[in-house]
C-alpha positions as CSV (number, residue, x, y, z in Angstrom):
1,X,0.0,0.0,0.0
2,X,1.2,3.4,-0.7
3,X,0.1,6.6,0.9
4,X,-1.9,8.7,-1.3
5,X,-2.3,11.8,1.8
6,X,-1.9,11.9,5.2
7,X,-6.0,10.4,4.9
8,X,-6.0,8.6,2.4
9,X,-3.8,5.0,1.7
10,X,-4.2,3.1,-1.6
11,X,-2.7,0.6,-3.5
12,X,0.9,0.9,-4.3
13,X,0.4,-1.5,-7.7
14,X,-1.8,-0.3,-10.3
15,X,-3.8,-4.1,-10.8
16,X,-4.4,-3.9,-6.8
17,X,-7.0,-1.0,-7.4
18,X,-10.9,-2.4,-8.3
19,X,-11.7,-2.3,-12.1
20,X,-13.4,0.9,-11.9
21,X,-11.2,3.8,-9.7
22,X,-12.4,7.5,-8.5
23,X,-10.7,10.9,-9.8
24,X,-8.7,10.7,-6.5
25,X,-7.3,7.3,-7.3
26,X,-6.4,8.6,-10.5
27,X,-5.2,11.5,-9.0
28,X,-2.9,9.1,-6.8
29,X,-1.7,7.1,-9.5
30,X,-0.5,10.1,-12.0
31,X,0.2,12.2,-9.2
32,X,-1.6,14.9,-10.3
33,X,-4.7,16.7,-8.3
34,X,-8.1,15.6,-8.5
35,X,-9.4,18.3,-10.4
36,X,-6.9,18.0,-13.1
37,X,-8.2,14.8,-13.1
38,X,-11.9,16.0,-14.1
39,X,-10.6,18.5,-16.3
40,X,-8.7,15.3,-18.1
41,X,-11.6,13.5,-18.3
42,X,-14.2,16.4,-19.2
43,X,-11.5,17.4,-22.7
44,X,-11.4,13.4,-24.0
45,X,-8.1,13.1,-22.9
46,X,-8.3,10.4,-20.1
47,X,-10.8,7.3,-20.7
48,X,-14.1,7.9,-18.0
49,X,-17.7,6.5,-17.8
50,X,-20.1,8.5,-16.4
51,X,-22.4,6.6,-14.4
52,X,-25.3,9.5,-14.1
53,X,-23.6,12.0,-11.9
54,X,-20.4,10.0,-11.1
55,X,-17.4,9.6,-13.3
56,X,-16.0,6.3,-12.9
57,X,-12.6,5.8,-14.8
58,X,-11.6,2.4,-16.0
59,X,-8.7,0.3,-15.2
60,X,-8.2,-1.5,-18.2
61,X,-8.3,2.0,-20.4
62,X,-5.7,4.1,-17.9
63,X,-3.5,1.4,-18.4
64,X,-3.6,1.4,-22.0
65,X,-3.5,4.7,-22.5
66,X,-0.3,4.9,-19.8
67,X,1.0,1.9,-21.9
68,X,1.0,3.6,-25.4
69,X,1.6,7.3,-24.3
70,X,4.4,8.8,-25.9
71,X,7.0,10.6,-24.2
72,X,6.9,14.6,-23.9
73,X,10.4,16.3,-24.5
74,X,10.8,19.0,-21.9
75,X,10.7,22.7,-22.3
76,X,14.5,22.8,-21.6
77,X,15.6,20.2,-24.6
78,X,13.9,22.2,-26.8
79,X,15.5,25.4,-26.8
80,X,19.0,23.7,-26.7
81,X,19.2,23.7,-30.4
């Protein structure tokens, strides 16, 4: 288990979370905050279900689209040239 907050524990292993996870699960997992999260979701670019009110975000699609992201160059490699 890893420590998500002082509140909150999850698991440290992506395939230890349930098949559907919450934003702040998400949030845990990219190490980003929660409303990024729904910001993500709300533009396309993070796989979500909404379930009526709730967004759910599958386990199978974050880790397929963690899988087949390409890398980003930094600000700083680019203006080397």
């Amino acid at each position: 288990m890893a420590v998500l907050n002082e509140w909150e524990i999850v698991p440290a292993d992506l395939e230890d979370f349930p098949e559907t996870l919450v934003a702040s699960e998400v949030a845990g997992i990219l190490r980003i905050p929660v409303f990024r999260v729904y910001e993500l979701a709300r533009k396309g670019d993070l796989p979500c279900i909404k379930l009526g009110r709730q967004v759910r975000f599958p386990k199978r699609l974050l880790r397929e689209m963690l899988e087949t992201a390409s890398p980003v160059k930094s600000a700083s490699s680019q203006h080397r040239a």
